[in-house]
KOLKOLKE-648536 format. One line per 5 residues: number of its first residue (from 1); their letters; for each residue x, y, z of C-alpha. Coordinates in pm, 1 decimal. Layout:
REM residues N
NUM	a	X/Y/Z  ...
//
This chain:
REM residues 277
1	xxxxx	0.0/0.0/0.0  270.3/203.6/103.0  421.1/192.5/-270.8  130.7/233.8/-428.5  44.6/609.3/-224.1
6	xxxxx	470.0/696.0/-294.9  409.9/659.7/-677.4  59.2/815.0/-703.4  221.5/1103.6/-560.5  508.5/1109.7/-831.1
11	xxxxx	243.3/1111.9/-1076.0  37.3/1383.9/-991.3  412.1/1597.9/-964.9  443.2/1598.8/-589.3  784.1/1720.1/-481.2
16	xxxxx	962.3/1653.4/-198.2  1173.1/1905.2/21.8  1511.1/1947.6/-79.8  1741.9/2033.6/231.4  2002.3/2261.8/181.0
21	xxxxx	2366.7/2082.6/152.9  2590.6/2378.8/300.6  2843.9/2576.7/107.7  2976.8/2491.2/-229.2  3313.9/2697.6/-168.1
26	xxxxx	3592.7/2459.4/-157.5  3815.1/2460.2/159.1  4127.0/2607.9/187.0  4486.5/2388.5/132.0  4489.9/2103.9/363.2
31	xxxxx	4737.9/2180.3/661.2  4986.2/1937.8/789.9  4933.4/1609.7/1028.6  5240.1/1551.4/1107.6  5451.3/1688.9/1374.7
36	xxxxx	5737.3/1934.4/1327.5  6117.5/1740.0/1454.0  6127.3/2039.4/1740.3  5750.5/1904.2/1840.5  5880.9/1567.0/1860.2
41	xxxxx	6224.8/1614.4/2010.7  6206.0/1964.7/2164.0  6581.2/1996.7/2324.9  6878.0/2097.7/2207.1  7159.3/1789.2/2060.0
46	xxxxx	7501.6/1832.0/2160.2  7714.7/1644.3/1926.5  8082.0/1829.0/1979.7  8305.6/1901.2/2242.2  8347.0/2252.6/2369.5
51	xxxxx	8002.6/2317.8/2297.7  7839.8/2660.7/2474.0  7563.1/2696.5/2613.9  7460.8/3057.1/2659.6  7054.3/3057.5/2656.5
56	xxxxx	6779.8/2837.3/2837.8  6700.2/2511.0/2732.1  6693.2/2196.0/2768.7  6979.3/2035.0/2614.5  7132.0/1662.3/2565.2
61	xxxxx	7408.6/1472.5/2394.5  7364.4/1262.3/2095.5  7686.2/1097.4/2081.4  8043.1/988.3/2317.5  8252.7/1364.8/2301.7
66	xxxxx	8624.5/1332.0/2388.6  8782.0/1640.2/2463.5  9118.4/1815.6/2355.4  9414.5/1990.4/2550.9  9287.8/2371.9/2658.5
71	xxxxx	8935.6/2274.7/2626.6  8605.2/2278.3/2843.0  8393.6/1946.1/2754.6  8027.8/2200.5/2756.0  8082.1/2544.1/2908.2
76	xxxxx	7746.4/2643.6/3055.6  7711.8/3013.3/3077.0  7349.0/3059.7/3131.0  7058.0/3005.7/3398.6  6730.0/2790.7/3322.9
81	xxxxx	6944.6/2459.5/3186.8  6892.9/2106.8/3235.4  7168.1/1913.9/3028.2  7093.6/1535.8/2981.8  7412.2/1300.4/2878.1
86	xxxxx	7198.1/1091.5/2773.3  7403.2/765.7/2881.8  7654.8/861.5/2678.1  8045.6/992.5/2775.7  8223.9/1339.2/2823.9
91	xxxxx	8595.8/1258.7/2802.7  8911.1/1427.5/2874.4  9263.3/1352.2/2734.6  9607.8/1517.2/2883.0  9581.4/1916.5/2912.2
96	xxxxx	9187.2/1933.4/2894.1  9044.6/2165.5/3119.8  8672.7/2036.5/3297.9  8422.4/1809.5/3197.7  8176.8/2050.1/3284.6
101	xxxxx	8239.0/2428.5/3323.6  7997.6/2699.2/3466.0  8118.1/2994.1/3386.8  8119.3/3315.9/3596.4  7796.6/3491.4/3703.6
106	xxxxx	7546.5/3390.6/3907.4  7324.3/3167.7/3683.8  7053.4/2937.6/3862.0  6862.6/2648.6/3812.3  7124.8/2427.1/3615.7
111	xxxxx	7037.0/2020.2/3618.5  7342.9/1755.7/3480.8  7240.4/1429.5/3495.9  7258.7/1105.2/3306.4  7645.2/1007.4/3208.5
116	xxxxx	7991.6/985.1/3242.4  8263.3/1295.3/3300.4  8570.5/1082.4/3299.1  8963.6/1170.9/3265.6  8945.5/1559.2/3225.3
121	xxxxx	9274.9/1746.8/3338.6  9089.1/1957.3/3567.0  8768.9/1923.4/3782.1  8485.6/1703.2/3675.6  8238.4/1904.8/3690.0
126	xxxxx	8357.6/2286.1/3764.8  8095.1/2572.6/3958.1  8368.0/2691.6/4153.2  8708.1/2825.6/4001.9  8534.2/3064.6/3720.9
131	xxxxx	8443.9/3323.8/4076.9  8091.7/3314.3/4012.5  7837.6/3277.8/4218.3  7613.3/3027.9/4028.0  7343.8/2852.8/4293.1
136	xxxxx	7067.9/2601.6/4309.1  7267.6/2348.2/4076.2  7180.1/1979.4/4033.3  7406.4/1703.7/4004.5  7266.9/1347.0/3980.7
141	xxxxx	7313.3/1001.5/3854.8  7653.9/1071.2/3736.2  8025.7/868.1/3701.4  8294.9/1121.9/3767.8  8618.0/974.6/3794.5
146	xxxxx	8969.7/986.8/3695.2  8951.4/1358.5/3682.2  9290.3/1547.4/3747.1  9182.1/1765.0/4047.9  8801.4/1721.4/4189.0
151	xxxxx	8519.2/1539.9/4104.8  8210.2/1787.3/4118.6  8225.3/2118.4/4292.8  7913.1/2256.4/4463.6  7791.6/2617.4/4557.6
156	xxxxx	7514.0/2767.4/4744.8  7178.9/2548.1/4738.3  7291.7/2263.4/4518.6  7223.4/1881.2/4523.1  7431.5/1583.8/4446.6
161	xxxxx	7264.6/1308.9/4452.1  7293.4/970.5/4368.3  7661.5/1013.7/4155.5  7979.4/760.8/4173.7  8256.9/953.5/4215.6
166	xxxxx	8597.7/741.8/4223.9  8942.3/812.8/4138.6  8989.9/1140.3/4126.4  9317.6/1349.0/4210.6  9195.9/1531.8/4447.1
171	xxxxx	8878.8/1599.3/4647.2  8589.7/1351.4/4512.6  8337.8/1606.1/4596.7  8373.5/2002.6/4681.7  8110.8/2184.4/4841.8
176	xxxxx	8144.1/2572.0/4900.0  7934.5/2788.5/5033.7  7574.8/2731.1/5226.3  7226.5/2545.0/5177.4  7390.0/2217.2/4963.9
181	xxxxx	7256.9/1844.6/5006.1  7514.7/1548.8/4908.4  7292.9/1290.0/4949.8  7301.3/896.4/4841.4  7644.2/916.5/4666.3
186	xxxxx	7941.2/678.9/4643.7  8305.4/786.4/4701.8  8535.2/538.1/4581.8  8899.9/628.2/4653.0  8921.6/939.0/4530.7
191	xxxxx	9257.7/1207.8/4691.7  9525.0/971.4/4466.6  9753.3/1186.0/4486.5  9759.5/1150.3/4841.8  9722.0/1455.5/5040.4
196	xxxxx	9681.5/1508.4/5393.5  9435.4/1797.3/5333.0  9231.5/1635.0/5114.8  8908.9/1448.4/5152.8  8655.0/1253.7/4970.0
201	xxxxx	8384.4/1481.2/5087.7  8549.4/1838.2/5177.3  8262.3/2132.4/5302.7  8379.8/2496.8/5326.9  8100.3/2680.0/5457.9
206	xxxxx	7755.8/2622.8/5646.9  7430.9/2483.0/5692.0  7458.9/2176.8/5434.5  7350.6/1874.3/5446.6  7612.7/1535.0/5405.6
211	xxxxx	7347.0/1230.0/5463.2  7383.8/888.7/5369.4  7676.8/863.0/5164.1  7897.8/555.4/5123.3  8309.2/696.6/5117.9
216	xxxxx	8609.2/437.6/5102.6  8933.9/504.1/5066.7  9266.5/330.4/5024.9  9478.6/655.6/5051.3  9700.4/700.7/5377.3
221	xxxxx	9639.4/1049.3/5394.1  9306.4/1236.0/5404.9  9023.8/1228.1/5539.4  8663.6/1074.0/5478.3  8430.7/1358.2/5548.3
226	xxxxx	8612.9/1688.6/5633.1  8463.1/2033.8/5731.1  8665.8/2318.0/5690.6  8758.9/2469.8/6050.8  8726.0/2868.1/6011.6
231	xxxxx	8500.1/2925.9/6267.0  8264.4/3029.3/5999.6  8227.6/2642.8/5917.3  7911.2/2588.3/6102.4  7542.8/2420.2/6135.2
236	xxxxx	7616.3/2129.9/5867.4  7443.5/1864.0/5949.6  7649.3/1520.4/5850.9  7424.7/1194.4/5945.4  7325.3/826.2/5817.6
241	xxxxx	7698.5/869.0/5631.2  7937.0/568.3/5631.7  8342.5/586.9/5615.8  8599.6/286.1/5554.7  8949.3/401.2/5517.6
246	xxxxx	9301.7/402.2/5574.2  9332.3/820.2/5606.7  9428.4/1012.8/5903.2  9052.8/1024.8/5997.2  8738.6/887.1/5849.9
251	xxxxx	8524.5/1242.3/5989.7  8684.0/1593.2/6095.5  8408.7/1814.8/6172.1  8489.1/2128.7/6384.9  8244.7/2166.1/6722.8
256	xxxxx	7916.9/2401.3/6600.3  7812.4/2124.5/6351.6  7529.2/1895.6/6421.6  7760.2/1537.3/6366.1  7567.3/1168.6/6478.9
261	xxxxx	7722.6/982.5/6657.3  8010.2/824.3/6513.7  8052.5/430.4/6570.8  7976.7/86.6/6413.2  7679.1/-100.9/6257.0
266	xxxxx	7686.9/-383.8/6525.7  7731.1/-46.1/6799.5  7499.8/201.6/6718.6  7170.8/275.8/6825.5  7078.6/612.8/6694.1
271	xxxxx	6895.0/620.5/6323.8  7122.6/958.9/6282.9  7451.5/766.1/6325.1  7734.4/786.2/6130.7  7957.3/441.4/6091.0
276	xx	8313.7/445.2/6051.8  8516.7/134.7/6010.6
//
C-alpha cells in the first residue's frame, strides 16, 4: 500500500523538500598532520666538544665527546638549563680543562644528569674556580672519575645526589658555600695523589647537608668527610653517612656542627649515626 500512495504522488508531480547541503566553496589547502622534529624532540643535541651553552634550554648529547688539551667538555654560561648526557660519555685527554664548566655569574637552576665525566685534566664538573656565584645546581646520577683535580664542585643550594665519584686526584666532591645536600652518593677512593688535606667529601662553609653517603678510601692520607675549621664552618648537618678508610681520619668536623654519633653497625643505636670502620 505504502508503494502504491509513494508513486501516485510522483504522478500527480508531488515534490519533496530538498534540504540545503551547506556551502559549495571549496576549503582552503589542507594543513599538515604531522609533527614538526622540534615538536617531537624539543631539546637541544650536543654532538661536539666545547660546545656553549649561553641561553635556556633543555639540552642533551647525541653521541660519546672526547675532549682536547685547553678545552672545556660544555661550558654552561646561562641560567634555566637542564643538560641530559643521555648515557653517553664526556671525556678528557692530557691538558683538557673540565668536563663541565659553569662559567662566571650567578646563573641558577642548572640540572646535569645522566652520564659519564671521565679523565678531564681539571675538575669534573667545575661551579667553583670561574668566581661566580652560580646557585641552586643539580648534580645526579653521574660517574665522575679519573679527573685530574676534583670530582664535582658545589655552591650555594645545590644537590648531588645519587653520583659515583671514584678516582679522582683530588677531592671527590667540593662543596662551597651554604644550603647544599650530598645525598646517596658513592666515594670510591678518590685524593690519589695523596694529600693530607684532602678528603673525599670536603665542606667549606655552612648549613649543608652530608646524609647517607657511602666513602672508602685506600689513601694514607686524608680524610673521609672533612669540614673546613674557620670558625665560619658551622650548622652542617652530617648523618646516616658511612666511612671505611686508611686516612688520618674517616670524619673531621669542627664543634658548632650537628655530627651523629660516630661508631659501628653492630654499635649504634641512633637512626642519625654515622659508621666508621
Amino acid at each position: 500500500m505504502n508503494r502504491i500512495i509513494v508513486l501516485l504522488l510522483f504522478a500527480v508531480g508531488y515534490q519533496l523538500p530538498v534540504f540545503g547541503q551547506g556551502s559549495l566553496t571549496p576549503p582552503g589547502p589542507p594543513s599538515p598532520t604531522m609533527l614538526t622534529l622540534s615538536q617531537i624532540e624539543p631539546r637541544i643535541p650536543i654532538s661536539y666538544t666545547g660546545f656553549y651553552i649561553g641561553s635556556p634550554g633543555s639540552y642533551y648529547l647525541t653521541t660519546n665527546l672526547v675532549g682536547g688539551s685547553g678545552m672545556n667538555g660544555i661550558w654552561i654560561a646561562s641560567s634555566d638549563v637542564t643538560l641530559d648526557l643521555n648515557g653517553f660519555t664526556l671525556l678528557g685527554q692530557s691538558g683538557s680543562l673540565a668536563g663541565i664548566y659553569i662559567g662566571a655569574g650567578s646563573y641558577a637552576n642548572i640540572t646535569v644528569k645522566n652520564g659519564i665525566i671521565s679523565g678531564w685534566g681539571g675538575n669534573g664538573i667545575d661551579t667553583y674556580s670561574s668566581g661566580g656565584t652560580p646557585h641552586d645546581l643539580v648534580f645526579e646520577h653521574l660517574t665522575v672519575n679519573a679527573n685530574g683535580n676534583d670530582g664535582i664542585s658545589v655552591v650555594n643550594g645545590s644537590t648531588v645526589s645519587d653520583c659515583l665519584v671514584s678516582d679522582n686526584y683530588s677531592i671527590g666532591i667540593f662543596v662551597d658555600g651554604s644550603g647544599s645536600r650530598i645525598v646517596n652518593n658513592t666515594l670510591f677512593n678518590n685524593n690519589t695523589g695523596n694529600s693530607s688535606s684532602r678528603a673525599s667529601i670536603f665542606i667549606e662553609g655552612s648549613n649543608n647537608r652530608i646524609e647517607a653517603n657511602h666513602v672508602t678510601t685506600s689513601t694514607a692520607s686524608g680524610y673521609g668527610i672533612y669540614v673546613f675549621n674557620t670558625g665560619t664552618d658551622l650548622n652542617n648537618v652530617i648523618i646516616k653517612n658511612s666511612v671505611v678508610g686508611l686516612g688520618i681520619a674517616d670524619y673531621s668536623v669542627p664543634s658548632g656542627n650537628d655530627l651523629g654519633p660516630v661508631g659501628t653497625a653492630a654499635t649504634s643505636t641512633s637512626p642519625w649515626a654515622n659508621i666508621s670502620h
